[in-house]
N, C-alpha and C positions, 0 to 999 in steps of 0.2 A: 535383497541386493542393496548393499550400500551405497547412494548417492555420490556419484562423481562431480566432483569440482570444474569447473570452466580448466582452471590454471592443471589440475590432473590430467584433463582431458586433451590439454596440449601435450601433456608429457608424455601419455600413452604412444599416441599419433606420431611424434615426433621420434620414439623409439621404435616406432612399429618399421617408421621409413628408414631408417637407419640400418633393423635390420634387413629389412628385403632389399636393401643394393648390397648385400653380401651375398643373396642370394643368386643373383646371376653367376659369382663369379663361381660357387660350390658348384652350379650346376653344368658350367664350364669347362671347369675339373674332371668332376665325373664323365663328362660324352669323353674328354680327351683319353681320361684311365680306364673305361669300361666301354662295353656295349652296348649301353642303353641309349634311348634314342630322348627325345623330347617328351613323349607320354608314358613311357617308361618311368622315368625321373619326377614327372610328376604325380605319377602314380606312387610311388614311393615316397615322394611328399609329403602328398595327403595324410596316404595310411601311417606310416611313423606320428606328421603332426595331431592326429586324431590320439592314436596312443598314448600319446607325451599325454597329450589336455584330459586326459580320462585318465591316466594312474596320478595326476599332477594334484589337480585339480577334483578330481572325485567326480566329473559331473559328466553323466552317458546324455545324448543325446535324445531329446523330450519325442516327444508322437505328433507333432506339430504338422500339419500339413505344409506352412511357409518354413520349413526345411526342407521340405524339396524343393521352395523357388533357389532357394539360397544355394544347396547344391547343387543344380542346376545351373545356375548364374555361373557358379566360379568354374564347374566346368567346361563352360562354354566360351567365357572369355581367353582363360588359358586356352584353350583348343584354337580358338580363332586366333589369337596372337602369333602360336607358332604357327599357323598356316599363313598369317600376313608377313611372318620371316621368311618363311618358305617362296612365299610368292612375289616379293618387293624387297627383302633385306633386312637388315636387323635396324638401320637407321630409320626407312620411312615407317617400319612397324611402329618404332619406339613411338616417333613423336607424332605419328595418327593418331594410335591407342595413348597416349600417356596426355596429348595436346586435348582429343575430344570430351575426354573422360570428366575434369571441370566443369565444360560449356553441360556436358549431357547431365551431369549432376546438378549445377545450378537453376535448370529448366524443369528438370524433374522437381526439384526440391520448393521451388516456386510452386508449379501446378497441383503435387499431391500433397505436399506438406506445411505449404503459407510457409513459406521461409523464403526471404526478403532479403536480398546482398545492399549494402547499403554504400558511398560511392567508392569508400577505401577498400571496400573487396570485391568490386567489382575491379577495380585498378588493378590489384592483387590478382585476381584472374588472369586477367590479359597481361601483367608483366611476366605471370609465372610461364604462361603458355610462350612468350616471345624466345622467357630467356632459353624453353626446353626447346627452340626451333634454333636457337643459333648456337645451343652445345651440341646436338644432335649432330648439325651440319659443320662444326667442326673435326667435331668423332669419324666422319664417315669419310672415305675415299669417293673418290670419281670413280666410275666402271658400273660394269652391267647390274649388278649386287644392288645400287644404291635409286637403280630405276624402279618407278612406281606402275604399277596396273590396274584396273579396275577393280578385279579381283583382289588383291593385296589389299588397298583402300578400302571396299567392302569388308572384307573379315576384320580389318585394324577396326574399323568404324561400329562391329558387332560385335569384338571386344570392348570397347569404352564404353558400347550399350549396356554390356552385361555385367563390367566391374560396376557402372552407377544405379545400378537395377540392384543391385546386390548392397551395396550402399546405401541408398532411399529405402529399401526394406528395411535393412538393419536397423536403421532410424528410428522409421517407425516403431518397429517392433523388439526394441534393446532390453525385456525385461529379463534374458537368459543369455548375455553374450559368447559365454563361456560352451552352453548346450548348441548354442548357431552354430558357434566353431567345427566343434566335434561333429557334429551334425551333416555341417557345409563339407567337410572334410569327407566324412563316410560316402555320403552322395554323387560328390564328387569325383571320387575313385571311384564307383563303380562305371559311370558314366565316360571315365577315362579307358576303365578294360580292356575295351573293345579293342580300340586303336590303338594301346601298350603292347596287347601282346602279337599284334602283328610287326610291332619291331622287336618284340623281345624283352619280356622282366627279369630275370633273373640274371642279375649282375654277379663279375667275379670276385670270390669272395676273400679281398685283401683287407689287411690292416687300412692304408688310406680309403678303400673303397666304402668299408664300413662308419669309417668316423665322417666322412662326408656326407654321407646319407643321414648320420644322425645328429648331424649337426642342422643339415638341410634341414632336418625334420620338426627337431628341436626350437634352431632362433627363428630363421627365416619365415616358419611355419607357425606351430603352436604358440612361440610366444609373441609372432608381431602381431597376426591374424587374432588373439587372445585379446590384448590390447587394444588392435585395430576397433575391433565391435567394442569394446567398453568403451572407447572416446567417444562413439556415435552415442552416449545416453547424456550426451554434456556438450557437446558443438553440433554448428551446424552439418549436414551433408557435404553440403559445398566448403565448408572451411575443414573437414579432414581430406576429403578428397585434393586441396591444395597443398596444406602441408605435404600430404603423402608424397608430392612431387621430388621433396629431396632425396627419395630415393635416387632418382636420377644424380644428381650429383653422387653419393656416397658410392654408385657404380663407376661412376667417369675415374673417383679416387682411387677404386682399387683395382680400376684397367690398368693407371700407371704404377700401380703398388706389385702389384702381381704379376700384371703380364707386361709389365715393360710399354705400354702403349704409349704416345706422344700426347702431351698436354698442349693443345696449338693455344694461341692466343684467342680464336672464335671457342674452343672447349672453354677457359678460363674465363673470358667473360660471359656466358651463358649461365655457365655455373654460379657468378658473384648476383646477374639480374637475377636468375631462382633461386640463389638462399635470400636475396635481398627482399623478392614479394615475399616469400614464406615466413621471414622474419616479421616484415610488418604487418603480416595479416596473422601473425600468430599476437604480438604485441597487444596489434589493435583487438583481438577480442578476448583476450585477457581484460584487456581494460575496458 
């Protein structure tokens, strides 16, 4: 495996989060055109994303026992996210899971990995998490939707556990990121099954229904998640887990791109403080 660059390794990251704020909105699409439900959809995901990175890429999935943590991880973040939707909203989900996910990665990354934020990313940290607390609560209306629960907060709190557990592994272990993927992927779905098919997989089968799923499958999936794990063999944990933040903005873009959503002043400046840490915390360890 070819040696990734620091400067590659932003590149990857920063395309990875670019594609996954497309991905909400595909998957947005689909529940409005189709049947399928939350695990549904991500069950189709999965298996397409795995497809793609195994006819793409050539590389089946290794005999690795730390593939099933990694399966298991993404399983269970996604699972717990949409139950933190389900249970508190789409707003406090976001910015529990997307806010704690940093802090739990930078902790992690410190105690198993000796990896050391130094004071400009630490600053980056907390500017990134501020600016995703005051686009978040822009984004969101008043009403019962945008209340918090204990439960809610728990599962958001158990996703941001299992996306930086998934991250701090990858780390460690980036000698096949390509084989993680497909891997994480395979595992993933199955672990998903259970709970897809008691909403229902098998979507109707249109022209938009199908290029959505394989688009889903495609960027958002195989090729961020592709990318994702190759950055982890050249930055820190904590500094992809940052970057990855702008997903968040590239969503907020195509809520007003696509569905007409309102750009408030608290959305825009949320959005300027998180490109603005991710830019300098990309900057700074570049250099």
């Amino acid at each position: 495996m070819t040696q990734v660059s620091v400067r590659r390794g932003v590149l990857y990251v920063s395309v990875a989060a670019a594609a996954w704020g497309t991905g909400g909105a595909a998957g947005s699409l689909l529940f409005q055109s189709t049947s399928l439900g939350p695990f549904g959809v991500s069950l189709w995901r999965y298996l397409l994303g795995a497809l793609f990175l195994i006819t793409i890429v050539r590389r089946r999935p290794g005999t690795h026992s730390r593939l099933l943590l990694v399966g298991a991880g993404m399983a269970i973040y996604q699972t717990a996210y949409f139950g933190a939707i389900a249970t508190s909203g789409v707003a406090i989900a976001t910015v529990v899971t997307m806010g704690a996910t940093p802090l739990f990665t930078a902790v992690g990354g410190r105690l198993f990995l000796g990896e050391r934020l130094d004071r400009v990313g630490t600053s980056c940290v907390g500017a990134a998490m501020l600016g995703l607390v005051v686009l978040t609560a822009g984004s969101s209306g008043a009403g019962p939707e945008a209340t918090a629960t204990l439960a809610g907060v728990g599962l958001a709190l158990l996703s941001a556990a299992g996306y930086a557990a998934v991250t701090l592994h990858s780390r460690r272990h980036h000698d096949d990121p390509y084989g993680t993927a497909v891997g994480g992927f395979a595992i993933g779905a199955l672990c998903l099954a259970p709970f897809a098919m008691t909403e229902g997989i098998v979507p109707q089968v249109t022209l938009p229904t199908v290029a959505l799923l394989l688009y889903l499958g495609a960027v958002p999936t195989a090729l961020a998640y592709g990318l994702y794990f190759r950055s982890l063999s050249a930055l820190k944990a904590t500094t992809v887990s940052v970057i990855s933040l702008g997903e968040a903005v590239g969503a907020a873009a195509l809520g007003v791109l696509l569905f007409g959503e309102r750009l408030t002043a608290l959305t825009a400046a949320g959005c300027l403080v998180l490109l603005g840490a991710v830019v300098v915390l990309t900057v700074h360890e570049r250099g």
